[in-house]
C-alpha positions as CSV (number, residue, x, y, z in Angstrom):
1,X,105.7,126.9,73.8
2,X,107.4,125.3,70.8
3,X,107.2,121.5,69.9
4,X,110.6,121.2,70.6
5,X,109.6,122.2,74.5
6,X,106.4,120.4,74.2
7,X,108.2,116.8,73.5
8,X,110.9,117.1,75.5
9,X,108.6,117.8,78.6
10,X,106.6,114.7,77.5
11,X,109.8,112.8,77.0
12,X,110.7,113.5,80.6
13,X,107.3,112.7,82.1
14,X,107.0,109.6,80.3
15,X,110.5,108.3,81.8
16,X,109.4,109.9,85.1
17,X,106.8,107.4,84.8
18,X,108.4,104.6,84.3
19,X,110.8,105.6,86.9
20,X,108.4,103.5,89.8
21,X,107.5,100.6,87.4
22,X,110.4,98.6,88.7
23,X,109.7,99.3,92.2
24,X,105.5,98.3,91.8
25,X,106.7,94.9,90.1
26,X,109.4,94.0,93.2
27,X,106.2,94.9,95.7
28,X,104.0,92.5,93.4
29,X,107.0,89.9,93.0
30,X,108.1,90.0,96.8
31,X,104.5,90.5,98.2
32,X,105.8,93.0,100.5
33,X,105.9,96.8,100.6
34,X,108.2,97.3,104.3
35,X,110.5,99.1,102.3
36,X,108.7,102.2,101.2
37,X,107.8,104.6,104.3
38,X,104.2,106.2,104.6
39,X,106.1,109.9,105.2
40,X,107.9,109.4,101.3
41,X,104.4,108.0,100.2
42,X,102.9,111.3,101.5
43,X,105.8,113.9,100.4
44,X,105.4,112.1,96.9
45,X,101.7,112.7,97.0
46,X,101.9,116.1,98.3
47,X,104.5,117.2,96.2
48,X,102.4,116.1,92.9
49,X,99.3,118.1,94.3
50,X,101.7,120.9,94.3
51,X,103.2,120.5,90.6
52,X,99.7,120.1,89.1
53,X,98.2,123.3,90.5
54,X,101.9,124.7,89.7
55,X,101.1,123.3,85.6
56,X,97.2,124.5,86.3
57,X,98.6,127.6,86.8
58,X,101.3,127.8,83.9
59,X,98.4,126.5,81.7
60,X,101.5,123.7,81.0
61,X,99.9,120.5,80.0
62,X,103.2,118.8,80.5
63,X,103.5,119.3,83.9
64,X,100.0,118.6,84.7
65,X,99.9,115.4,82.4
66,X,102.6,114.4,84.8
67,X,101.8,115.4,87.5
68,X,98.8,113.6,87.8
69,X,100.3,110.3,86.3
70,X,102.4,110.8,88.8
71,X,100.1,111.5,91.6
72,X,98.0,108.0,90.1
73,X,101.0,105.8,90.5
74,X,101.6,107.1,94.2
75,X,98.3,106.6,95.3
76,X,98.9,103.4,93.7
77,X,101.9,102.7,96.1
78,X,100.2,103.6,99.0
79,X,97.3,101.2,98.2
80,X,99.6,98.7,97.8
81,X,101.1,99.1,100.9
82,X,98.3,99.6,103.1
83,X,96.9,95.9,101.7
84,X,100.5,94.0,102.4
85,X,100.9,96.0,105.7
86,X,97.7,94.9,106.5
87,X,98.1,91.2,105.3
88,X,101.1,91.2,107.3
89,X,99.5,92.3,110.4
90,X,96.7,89.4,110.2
91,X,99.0,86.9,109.2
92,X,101.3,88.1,112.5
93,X,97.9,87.5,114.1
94,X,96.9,84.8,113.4
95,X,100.0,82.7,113.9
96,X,100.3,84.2,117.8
């Protein structure tokens, strides 16, 4: 693999990155995570699993550099939306 190859595949995981910053700031922000679905949470997280043994196979740190950021800032999400789902619930609760 040249450099040439090399940086542009760290270019692209880097912006990939960034891609879900906006939406982890709104969650914070709003306090609310109704708008992302458990089924894209687990395709996301699925489909990362799949890319780093993909880049474990191709010996391509690239893809397994992003792959697992990736796969971090998922997990992230879900966390995130397991503690407002679950705020929401007791809140819900508690005013009934």
């Amino acid at each position: 693999m040249d450099q040439f190859t090399f940086i542009l595949g760290l270019v692209a995981s880097i912006y990939g990155l960034l891609m879900r910053i906006p939406q982890i700031y709104k969650i914070f922000v709003t306090k609310s995570a109704t708008d992302l679905s458990y089924i894209s949470l687990f395709i996301g997280t699925t489909s990362e699993v799949l890319w780093f043994s993909y880049g474990y196979m191709l010996n391509d740190i690239s893809i397994l550099s992003s792959s697992s950021g990736h796969f971090t800032i998922v997990v992230i999400l879900l966390l995130i939306k397991c503690y407002y789902d679950r705020k929401k619930r007791l809140e819900i609760q508690d005013n009934n």
